[in-house]
Structures are given as C-alpha cells and as structure tokens.
RODO-250566 format. One record per residue: residue in three letters; z, y, x of N, C-alpha, C in turn; residue number from 1. Coordinates in steps of 0.001 Angstrom, whole numbers, always signed. Each point is the difference from the previous one (the first is absolute). Layout:
<nodes>
  code      n.z      n.y      n.x     ca.z     ca.y     ca.x      c.z      c.y      c.x  pos
   ALA        Z        Y        X        Z        Y        X        Z        Y        X  NUM
...
</nodes>
This chain:
<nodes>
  code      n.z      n.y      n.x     ca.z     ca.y     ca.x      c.z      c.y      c.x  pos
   UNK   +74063  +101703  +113277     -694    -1197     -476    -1498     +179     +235    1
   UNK     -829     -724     +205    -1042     -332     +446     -933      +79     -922    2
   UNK     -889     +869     -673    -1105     +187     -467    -1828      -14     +159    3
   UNK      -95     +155     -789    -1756     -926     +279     -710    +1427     -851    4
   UNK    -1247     -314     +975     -923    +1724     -513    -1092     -724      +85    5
   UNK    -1271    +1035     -562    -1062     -395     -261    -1342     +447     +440    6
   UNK    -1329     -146     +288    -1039    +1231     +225     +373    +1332    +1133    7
   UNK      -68    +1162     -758     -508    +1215     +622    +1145     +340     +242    8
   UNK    +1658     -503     -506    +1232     +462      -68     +336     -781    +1297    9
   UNK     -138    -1096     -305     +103     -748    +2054     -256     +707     +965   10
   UNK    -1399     +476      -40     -841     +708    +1440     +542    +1340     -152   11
   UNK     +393     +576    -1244     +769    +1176     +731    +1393     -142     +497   12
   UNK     +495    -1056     -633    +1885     -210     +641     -333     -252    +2002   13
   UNK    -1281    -1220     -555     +119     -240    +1778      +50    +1392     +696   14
   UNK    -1110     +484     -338     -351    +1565    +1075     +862     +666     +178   15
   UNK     +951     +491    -1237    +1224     +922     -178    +1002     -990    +1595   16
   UNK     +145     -800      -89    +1120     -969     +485     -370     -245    +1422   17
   UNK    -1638      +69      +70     -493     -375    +1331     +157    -1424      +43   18
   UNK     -494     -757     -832     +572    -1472     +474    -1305     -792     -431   19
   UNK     -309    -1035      -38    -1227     -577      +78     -118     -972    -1509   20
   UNK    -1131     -261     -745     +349    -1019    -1025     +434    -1015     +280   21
   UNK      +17     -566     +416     -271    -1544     +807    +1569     +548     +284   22
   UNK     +805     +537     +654    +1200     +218     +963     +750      -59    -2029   23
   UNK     -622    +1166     -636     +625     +189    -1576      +38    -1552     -664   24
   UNK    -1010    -1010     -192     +656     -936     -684     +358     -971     +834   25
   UNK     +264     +175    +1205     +655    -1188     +601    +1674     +101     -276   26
   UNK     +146    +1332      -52     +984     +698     -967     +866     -100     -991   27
   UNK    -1452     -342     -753     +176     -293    -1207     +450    -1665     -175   28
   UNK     -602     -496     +438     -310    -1695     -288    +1221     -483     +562   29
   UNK     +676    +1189    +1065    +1270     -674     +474     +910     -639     -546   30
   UNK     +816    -1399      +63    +1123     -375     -813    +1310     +842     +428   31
   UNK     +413     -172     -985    +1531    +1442      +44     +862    -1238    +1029   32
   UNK     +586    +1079     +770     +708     -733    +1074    +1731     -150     -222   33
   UNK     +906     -898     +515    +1188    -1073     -534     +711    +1603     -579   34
   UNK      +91     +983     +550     +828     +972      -35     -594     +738    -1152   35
   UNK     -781      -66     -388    -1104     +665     -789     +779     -895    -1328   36
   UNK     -208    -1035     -247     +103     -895    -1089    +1423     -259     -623   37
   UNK     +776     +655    +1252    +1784      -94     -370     +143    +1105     -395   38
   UNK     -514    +1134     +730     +735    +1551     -946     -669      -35    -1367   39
   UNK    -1215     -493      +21     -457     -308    -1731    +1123     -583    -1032   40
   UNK     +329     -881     +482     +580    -1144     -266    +1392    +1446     -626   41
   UNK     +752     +185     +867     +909     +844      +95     -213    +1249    -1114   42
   UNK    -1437     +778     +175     +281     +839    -1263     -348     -203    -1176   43
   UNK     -728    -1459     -380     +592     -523    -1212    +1212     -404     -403   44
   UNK     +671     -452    +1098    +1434     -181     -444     +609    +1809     -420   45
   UNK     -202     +681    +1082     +432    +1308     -197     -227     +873    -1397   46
   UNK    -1105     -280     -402      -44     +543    -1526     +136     -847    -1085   47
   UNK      +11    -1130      -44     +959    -1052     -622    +1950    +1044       +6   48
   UNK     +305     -595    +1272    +1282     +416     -375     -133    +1980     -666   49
   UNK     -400     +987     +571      -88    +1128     -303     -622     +295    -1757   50
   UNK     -462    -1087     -171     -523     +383    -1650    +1549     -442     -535   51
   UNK     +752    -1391      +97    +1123     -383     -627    +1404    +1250     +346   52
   UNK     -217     +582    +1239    +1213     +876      -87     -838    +1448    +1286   53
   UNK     -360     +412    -1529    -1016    +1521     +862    +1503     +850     +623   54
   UNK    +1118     -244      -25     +528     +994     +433     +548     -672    +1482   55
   UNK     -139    -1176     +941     -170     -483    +1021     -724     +629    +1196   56
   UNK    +1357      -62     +816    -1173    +1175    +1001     -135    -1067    +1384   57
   UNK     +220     +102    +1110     -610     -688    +1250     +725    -1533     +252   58
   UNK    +1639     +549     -147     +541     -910     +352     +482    -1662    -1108   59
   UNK     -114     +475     -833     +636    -1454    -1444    -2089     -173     +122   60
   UNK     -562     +552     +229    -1765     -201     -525     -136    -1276    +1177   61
   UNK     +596     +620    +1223      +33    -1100    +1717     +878    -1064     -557   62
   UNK    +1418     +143     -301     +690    -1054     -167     -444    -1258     -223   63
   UNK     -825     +599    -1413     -514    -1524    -1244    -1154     -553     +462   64
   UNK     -948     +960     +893    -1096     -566     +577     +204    -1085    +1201   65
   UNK     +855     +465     +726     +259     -443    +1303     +606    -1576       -7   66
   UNK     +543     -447    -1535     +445    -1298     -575    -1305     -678     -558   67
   UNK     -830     +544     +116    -1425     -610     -204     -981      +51    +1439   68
   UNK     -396     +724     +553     -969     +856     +746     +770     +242    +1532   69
   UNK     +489     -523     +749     +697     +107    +1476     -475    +1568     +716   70
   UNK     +254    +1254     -357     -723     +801     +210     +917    +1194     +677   71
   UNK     -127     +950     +459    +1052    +1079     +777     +197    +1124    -1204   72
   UNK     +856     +936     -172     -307    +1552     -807     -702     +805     +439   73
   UNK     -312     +166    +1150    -1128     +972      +48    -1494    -1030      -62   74
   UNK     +168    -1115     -610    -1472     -178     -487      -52     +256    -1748   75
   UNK     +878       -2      +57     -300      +80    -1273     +297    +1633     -826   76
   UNK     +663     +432    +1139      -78    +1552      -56    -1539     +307      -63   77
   UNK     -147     -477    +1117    -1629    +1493     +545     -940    -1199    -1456   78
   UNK      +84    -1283     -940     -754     -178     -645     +386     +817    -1268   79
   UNK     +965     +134     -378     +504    +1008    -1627     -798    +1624     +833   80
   UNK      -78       -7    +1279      +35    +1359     +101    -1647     +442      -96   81
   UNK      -29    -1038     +154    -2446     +253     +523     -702     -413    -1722   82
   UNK    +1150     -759     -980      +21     +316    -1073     +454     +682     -860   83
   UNK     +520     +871      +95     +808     +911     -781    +1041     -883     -840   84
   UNK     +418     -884     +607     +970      -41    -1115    +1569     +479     +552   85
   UNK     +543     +538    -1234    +1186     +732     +157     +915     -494    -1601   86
   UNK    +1512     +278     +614     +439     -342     -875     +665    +1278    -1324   87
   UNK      -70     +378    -1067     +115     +825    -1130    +1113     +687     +465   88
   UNK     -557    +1173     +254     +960    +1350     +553    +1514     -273    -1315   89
   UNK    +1022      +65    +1192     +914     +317    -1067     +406    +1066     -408   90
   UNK     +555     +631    -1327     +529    +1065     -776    +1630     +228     +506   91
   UNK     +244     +996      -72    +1279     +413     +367     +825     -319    -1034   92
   UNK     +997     -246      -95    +1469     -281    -1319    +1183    +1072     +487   93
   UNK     +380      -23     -953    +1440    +1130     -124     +922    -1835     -346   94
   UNK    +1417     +558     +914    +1490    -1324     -340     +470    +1138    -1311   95
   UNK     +894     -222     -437    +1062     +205    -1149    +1236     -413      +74   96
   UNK    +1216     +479      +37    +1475     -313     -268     +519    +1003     -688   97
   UNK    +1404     -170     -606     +770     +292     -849    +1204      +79     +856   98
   UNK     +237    +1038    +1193     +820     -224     +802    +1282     +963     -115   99
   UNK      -62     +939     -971     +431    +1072     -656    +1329     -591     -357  100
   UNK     +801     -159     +303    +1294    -1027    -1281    +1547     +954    +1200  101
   UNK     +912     -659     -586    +1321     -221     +193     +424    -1398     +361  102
   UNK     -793     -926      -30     +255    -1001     +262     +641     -970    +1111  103
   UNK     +808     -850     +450     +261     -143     +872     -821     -986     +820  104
   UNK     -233     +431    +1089    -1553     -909     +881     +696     -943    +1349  105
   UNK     -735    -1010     +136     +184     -762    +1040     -290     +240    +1588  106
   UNK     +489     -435    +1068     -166     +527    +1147     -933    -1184     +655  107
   UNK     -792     +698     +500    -1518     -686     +246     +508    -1092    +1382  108
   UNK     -438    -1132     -429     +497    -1508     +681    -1783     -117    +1114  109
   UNK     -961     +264     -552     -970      +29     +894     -236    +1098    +1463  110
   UNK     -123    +1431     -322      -39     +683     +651    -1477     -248     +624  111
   UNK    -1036      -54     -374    -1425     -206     +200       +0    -1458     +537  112
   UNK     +687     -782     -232     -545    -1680     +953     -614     -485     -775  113
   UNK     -985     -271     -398     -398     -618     -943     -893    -1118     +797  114
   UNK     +364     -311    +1369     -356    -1288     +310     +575    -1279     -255  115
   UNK     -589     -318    -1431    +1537    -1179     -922     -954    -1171     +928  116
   UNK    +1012    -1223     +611     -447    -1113     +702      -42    -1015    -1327  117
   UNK    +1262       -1     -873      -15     -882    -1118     +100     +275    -1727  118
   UNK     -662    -1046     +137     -682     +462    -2139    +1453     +135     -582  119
   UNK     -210    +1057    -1036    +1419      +41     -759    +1387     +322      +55  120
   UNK     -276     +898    +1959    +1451     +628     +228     -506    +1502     -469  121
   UNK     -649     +520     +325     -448    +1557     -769     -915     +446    -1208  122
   UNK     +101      -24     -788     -851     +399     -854     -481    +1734      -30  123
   UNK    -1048     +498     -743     -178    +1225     +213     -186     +413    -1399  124
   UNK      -34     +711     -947     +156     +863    -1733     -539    +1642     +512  125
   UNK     -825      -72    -1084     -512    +1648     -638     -645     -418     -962  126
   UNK     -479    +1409     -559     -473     +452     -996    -1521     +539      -89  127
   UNK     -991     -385     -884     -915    +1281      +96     -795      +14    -1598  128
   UNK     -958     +278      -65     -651    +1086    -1403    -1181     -386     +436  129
   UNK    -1080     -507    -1306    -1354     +148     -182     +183     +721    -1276  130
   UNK    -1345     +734     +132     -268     +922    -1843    -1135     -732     -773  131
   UNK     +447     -180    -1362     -624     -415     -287     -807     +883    -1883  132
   UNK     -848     -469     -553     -315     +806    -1373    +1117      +13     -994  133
   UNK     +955    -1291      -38    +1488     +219     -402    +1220    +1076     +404  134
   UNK     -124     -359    +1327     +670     +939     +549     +538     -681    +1293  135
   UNK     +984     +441     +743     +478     -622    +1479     +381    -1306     -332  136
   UNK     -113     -713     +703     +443    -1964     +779     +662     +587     +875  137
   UNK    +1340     -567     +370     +612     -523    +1479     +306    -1361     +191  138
   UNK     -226     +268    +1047     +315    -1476     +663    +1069     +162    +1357  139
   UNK     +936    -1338     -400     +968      -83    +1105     -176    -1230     +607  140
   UNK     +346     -304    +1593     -299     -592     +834     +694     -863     +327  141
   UNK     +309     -945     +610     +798     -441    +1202     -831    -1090     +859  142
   UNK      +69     +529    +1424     -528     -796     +787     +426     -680    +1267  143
   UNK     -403     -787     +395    +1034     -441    +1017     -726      -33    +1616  144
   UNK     +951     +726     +462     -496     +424    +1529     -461     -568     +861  145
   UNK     +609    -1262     -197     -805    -1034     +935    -1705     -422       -9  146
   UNK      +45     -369    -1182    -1110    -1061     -464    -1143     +806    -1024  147
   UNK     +731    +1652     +284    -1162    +1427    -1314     -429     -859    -1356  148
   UNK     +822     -930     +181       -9     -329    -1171     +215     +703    -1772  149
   UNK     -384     +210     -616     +804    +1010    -1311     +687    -1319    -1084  150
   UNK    +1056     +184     +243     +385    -1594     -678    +1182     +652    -1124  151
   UNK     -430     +981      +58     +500     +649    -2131     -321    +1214     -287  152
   UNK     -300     +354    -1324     -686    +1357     -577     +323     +402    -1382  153
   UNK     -517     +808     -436     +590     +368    -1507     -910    +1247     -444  154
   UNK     -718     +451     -757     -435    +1049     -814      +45      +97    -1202  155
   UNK     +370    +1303      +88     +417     +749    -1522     -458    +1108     -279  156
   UNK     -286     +612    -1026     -655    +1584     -453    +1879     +824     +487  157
   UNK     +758     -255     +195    +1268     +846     +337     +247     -524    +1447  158
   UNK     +634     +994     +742     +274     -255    +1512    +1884      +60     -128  159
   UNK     +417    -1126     -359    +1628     -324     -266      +52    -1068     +761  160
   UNK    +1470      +50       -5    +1424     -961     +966     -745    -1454     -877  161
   UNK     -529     -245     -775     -561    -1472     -573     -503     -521     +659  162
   UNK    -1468    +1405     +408     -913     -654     +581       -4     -479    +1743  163
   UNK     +836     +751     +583     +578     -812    +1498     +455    -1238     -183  164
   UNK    +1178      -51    -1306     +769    -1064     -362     -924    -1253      -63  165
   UNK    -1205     +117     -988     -848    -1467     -233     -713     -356    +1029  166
   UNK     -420     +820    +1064     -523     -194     +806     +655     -974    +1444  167
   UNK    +1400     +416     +103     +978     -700     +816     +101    -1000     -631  168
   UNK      +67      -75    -1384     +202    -1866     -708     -801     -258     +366  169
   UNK    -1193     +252      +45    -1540     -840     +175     +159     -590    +1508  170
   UNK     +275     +664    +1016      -43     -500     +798    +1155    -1000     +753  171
   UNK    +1044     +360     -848    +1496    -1228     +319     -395    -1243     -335  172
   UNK     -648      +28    -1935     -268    -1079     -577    -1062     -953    +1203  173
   UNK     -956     +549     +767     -702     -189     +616      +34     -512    +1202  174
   UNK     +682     +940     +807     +181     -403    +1491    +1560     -711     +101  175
   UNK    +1119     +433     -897    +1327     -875     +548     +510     +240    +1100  176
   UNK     +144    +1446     +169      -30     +152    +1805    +1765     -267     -182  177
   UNK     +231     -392    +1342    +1858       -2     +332     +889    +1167     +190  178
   UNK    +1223      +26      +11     +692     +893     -446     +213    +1129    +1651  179
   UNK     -249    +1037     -106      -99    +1022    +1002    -1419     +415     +148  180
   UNK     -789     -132     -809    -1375     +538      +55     +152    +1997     -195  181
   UNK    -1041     +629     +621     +220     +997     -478    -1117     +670     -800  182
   UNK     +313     +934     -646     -823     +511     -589     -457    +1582     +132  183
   UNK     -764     +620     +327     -676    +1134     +457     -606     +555     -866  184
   UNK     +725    +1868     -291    -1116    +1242    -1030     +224     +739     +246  185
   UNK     -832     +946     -491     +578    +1353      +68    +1026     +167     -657  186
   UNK     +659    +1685     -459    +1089     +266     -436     -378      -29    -1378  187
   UNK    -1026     -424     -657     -421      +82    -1592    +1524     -188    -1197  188
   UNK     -391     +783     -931    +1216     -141     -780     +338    -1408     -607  189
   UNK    -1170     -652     -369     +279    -1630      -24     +468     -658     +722  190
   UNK     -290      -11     +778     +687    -1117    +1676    +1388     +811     -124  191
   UNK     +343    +1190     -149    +1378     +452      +30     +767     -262    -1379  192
   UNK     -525     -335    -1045     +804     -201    -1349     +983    -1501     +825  193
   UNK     +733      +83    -1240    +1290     -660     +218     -732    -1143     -423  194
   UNK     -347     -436     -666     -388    -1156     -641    -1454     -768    +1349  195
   UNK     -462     +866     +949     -650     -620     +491     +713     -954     +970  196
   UNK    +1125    +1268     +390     +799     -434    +1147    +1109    -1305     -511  197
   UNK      +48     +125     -695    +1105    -1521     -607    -1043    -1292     -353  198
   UNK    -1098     +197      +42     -597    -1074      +12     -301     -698    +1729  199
   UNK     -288    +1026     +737     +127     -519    +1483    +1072     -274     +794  200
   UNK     +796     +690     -749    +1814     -742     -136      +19    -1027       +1  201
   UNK      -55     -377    -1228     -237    -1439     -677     -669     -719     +791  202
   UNK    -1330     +242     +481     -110     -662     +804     -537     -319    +1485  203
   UNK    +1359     +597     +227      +88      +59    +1774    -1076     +962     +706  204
   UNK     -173     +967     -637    -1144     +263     +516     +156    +1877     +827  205
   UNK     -129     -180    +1047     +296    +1197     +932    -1050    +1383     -429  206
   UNK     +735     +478     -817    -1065    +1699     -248      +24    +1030    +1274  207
   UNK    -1360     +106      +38      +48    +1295    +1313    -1441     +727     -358  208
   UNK     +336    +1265      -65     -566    +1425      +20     -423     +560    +1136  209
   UNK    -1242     +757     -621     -977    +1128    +1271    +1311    +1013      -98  210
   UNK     -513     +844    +1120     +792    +1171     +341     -769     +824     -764  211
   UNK     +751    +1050     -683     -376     +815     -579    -1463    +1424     +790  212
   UNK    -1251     +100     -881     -844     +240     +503     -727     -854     +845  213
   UNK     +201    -1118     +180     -675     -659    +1262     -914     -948     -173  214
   UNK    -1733     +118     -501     -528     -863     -906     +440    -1151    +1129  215
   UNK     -520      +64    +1081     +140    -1440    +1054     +843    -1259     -383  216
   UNK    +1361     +698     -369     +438    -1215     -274     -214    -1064     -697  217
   UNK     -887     +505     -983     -673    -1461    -1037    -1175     +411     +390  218
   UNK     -561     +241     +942    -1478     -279     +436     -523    -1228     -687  219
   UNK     +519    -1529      -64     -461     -843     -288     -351     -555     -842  220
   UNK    +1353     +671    -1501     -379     -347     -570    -1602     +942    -1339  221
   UNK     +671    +1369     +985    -1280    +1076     -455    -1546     -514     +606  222
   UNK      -48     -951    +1116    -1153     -263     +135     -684     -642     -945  223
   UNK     +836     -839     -677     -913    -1253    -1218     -336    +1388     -715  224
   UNK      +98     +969     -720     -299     +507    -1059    -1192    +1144     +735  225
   UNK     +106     +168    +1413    -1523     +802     +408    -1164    -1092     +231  226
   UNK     +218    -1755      -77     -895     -685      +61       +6     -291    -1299  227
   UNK     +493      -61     -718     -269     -439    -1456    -1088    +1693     -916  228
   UNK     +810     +865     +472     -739    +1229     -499    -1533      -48     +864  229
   UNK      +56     +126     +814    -1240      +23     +919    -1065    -1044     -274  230
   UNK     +473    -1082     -359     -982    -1562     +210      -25     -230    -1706  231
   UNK     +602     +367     -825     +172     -420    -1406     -479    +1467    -1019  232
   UNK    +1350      -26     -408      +68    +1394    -1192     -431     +957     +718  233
   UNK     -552     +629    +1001     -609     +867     +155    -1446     +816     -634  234
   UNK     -426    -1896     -190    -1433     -381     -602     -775     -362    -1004  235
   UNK    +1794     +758     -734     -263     -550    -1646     +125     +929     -346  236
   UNK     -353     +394    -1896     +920     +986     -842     +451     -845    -1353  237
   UNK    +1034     -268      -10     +715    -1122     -861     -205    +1211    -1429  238
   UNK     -106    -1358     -771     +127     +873    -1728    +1144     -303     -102  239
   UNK     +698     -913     +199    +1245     -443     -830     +918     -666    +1037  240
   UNK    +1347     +138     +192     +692     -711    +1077     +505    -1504     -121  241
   UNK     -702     -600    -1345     -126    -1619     +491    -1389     -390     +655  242
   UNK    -1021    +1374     +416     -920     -405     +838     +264     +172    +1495  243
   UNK     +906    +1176      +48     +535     +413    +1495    +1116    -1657     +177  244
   UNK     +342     -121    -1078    +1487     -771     +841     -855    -1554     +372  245
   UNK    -1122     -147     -730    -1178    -1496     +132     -508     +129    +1652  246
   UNK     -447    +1655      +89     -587      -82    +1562    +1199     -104     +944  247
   UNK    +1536     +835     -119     +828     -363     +843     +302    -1316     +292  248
   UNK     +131     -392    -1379     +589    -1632     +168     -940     -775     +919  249
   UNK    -1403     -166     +254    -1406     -893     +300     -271     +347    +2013  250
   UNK    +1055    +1585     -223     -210     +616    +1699     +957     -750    +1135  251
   UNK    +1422      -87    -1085    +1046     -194     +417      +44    -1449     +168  252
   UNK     -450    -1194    -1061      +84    -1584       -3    -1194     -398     +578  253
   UNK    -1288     +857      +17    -1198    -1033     +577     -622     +518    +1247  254
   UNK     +291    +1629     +251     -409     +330     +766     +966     +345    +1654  255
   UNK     +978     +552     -588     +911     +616    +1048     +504    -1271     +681  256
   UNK     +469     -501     -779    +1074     -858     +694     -540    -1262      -25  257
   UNK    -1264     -188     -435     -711    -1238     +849    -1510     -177     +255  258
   UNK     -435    +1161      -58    -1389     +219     +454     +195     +983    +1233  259
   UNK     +608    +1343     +188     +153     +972     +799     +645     -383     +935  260
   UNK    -1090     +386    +1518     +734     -434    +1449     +868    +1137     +541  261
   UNK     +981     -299     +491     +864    +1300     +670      +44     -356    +1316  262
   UNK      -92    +1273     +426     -267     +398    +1474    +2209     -553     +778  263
   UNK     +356     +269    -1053    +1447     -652     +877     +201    -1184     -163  264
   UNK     -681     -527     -602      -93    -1692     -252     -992     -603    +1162  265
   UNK     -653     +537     +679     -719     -509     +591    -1347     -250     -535  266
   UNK     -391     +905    -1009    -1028     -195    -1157     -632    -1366     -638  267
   UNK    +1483     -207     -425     -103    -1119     -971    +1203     +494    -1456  268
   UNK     -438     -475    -1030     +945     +203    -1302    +1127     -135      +81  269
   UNK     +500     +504     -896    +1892     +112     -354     +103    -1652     -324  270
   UNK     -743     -810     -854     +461    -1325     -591     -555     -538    +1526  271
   UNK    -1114      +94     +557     -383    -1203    +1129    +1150     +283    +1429  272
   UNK     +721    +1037      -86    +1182     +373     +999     +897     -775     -710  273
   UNK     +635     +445     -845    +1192     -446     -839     -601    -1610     +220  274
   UNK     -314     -595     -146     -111    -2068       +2     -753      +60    +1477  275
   UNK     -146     +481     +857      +39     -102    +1327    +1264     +330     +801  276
   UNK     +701     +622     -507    +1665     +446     +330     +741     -929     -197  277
   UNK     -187    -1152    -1265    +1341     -667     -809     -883    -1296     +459  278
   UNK     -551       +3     +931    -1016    -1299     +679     +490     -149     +855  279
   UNK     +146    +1323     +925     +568     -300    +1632    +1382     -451     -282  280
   UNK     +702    +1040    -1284    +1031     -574       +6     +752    -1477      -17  281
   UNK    -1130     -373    -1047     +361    -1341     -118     -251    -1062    +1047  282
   UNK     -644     +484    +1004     -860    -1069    +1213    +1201     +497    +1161  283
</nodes>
C-alpha cells in the first residue's frame, strides 16, 4: 500500500532508492490501478470471511469469495499469503471404541465406497468424548454420505447402546429414509447390542461393520468428529456438560451442516447440496 513521507525522511528514501522526488510523488499521487482496487476489494472480503471462521484455510475462504468477487485461487492465495493470514493450526484427537465384546458383528456392505450418489441410502454412526469440569460428554453421530449432512445425534455423560439408539431416532424421525438404507460403524459394543440391531430390523435398515482393526472403514464418519474437535471443542474448556452439549449442538445445527463448505460437495453446504439434489430431482 502506498504511503506518504515527509521532509528529511523523503530525501533520504529518494537517495537510498536512487529515484528522484518529483519521480517519488508522482508515485505517490498515482491512482491505484483496476487490479489494485479488486485485490483490495478481495482482502476485505478475505478477513471478513477469516474473522467469522478463523479455522478456513485457501479453499472454502476462495469458494465464498469467488460468489462475490470473480477471482482465481491463486489470487487469493498469494493475497492471505503477503498477509499472513492463515487458518488456526489444528490439534491432534485420539477416536475411542469399545470393540472388546463377544458380540455378534455385521459384515461390512461398504468396503470403503463411500461415494453415496443418493441422500438416505447410507448413513454413517460413531462415537466420541469431550472432557469436561463434570466429567466426560459423548456424543453419537449419524451422518449421511451423500449430502455430509449429520441428520441425528445424541449425548450423554455414559457411552451406552441408548445413546447410538437416540441418535438413529433423531435421524429416522427426520429424514424418513426408505426401506434398504444402510447403516455404517465400527464394531462398538452398542451398534452390536441386540436392542440396537432390532431396531434397524424394524426398520429395514441394512447394518454393516468396519473390519476389525481397520480405522478406514468409517473414515467418514470419524471425519465429522476431527472437524468438530479441531474447529470447535478443541477451543474450549467446558465447566459443565450442558455447556459442552450447547457448543456441540450450535457446531452441528448452525455451523456444520449449513455454514461449512466441503471440498466433496463442491464447496458448498450439506443443506445448500441436499435442496440442490431434491431440485434437479424434481426438474
């Protein structure tokens, strides 16, 4: 950016620079040129969006601009980059299961595809843990492969066959998916209780299991809980777990699934995919 000097600080910049006064404020007096006035333009938008979601790095920062601002990624790369802006290093997380049992487990119906074309034939379930001054929160998941949507959940201070259970209501009551949908977890002792499995009985609903040892197989649905740990509870220290379960709830309904762009969506939201999907459909 273009600055203005004064006196004895001028005549030494000129000399240092070799350049002439007269050459210095013609310089100066210059109007900022079309290209000049758009990347401006651009890294106000850029720290606009980067103050609302500091953990945004090149590509969702390009997305939202580029629907305003007609602009390439590497302009707006080399501008975050000549400003330092960067997006909040993430923290590492530990997963958790209860895979220890006798239980009898399902034979895995995915086998890593998790390229779902339509909403509501695969769903994905796990588990994970924030700590809090009470003591541990879990939270259980279900999300749906298509549309990364998280369209049911459940937390409890206990990690039980309930808490998978309310979480699958949440999302039946919700989505209504048709009968042959499947559903995707690890080997957790909940997803294996009897009572989980007679409810997906009930209704129509295809259970399939990771291979034993193999985080990959629920890669997907372990990803929501390294963006939720990373971008959320990472950045807190909860006193009490109706404050942890206030920030899950606010990540999961205002942020994830309809503020947050995903890179397999084409970096646009789970809700602006999902009613762009059931659009084409309908047209």
């Amino acid at each position: 950016m273009k600055t203005n000097a004064s006196g004895h600080s001028v005549e030494k910049m000129c000399y240092l620079l070799k350049v002439s006064r007269s050459g210095y404020y013609d310089w100066v007096d210059r109007p900022l040129s079309q290209r000049e006035i758009k990347h401006n333009k651009i890294l106000k938008e850029i720290k606009r969006i980067h103050k609302k979601h500091p953990v945004w790095g090149v590509d969702p920062i390009w997305a939202e601009i580029k629907e305003i601002i007609p602009c390439s990624r590497n302009t707006v790369y080399s501008i975050m980059k000549k400003n330092s802006i960067k997006s909040k290093r993430k923290r590492k997380w530990k997963a958790t299961t209860d895979s220890n049992h006798n239980l009898a487990v399902a034979p895995n119906l995915l086998e890593q595809n998790f390229d779902i074309k339509v909403p509501n034939t695969v769903w994905v379930g796990d588990i994970t843990y924030n700590w809090t001054e009470e003591g541990w929160l879990y939270t259980a998941i279900v999300k749906d492969l298509c549309t990364k949507d998280v369209v049911g959940y459940a937390m409890s201070e206990r990690m039980t066959k309930e808490l998978v259970i309310k979480a699958i209501e949440m999302a039946l009551k919700r989505e209504r998916p048709s009968p042959g949908l499947i559903f995707h977890s690890d080997r957790g002792s909940q997803y294996c209780s009897n009572d989980f499995k007679y409810l997906l009985k009930a209704k129509h609903i295809r259970q399939s299991m990771s291979r034993k040892g193999n985080p990959y197989d629920n890669a997907c649905a372990e990803n929501f809980f390294s963006c939720l740990k990373c971008e959320c509870t990472n950045f807190y220290s909860f006193r009490t777990r109706e404050a942890a379960k206030q920030a899950i709830f606010e990540y999961i309904e205002i942020y994830y699934n309809r503020q947050r762009r995903h890179a397999a969506l084409g970096w646009i939201t789970p809700v602006a995919y999902k009613k762009m999907w059931y659009s084409n459909l309908a047209a």
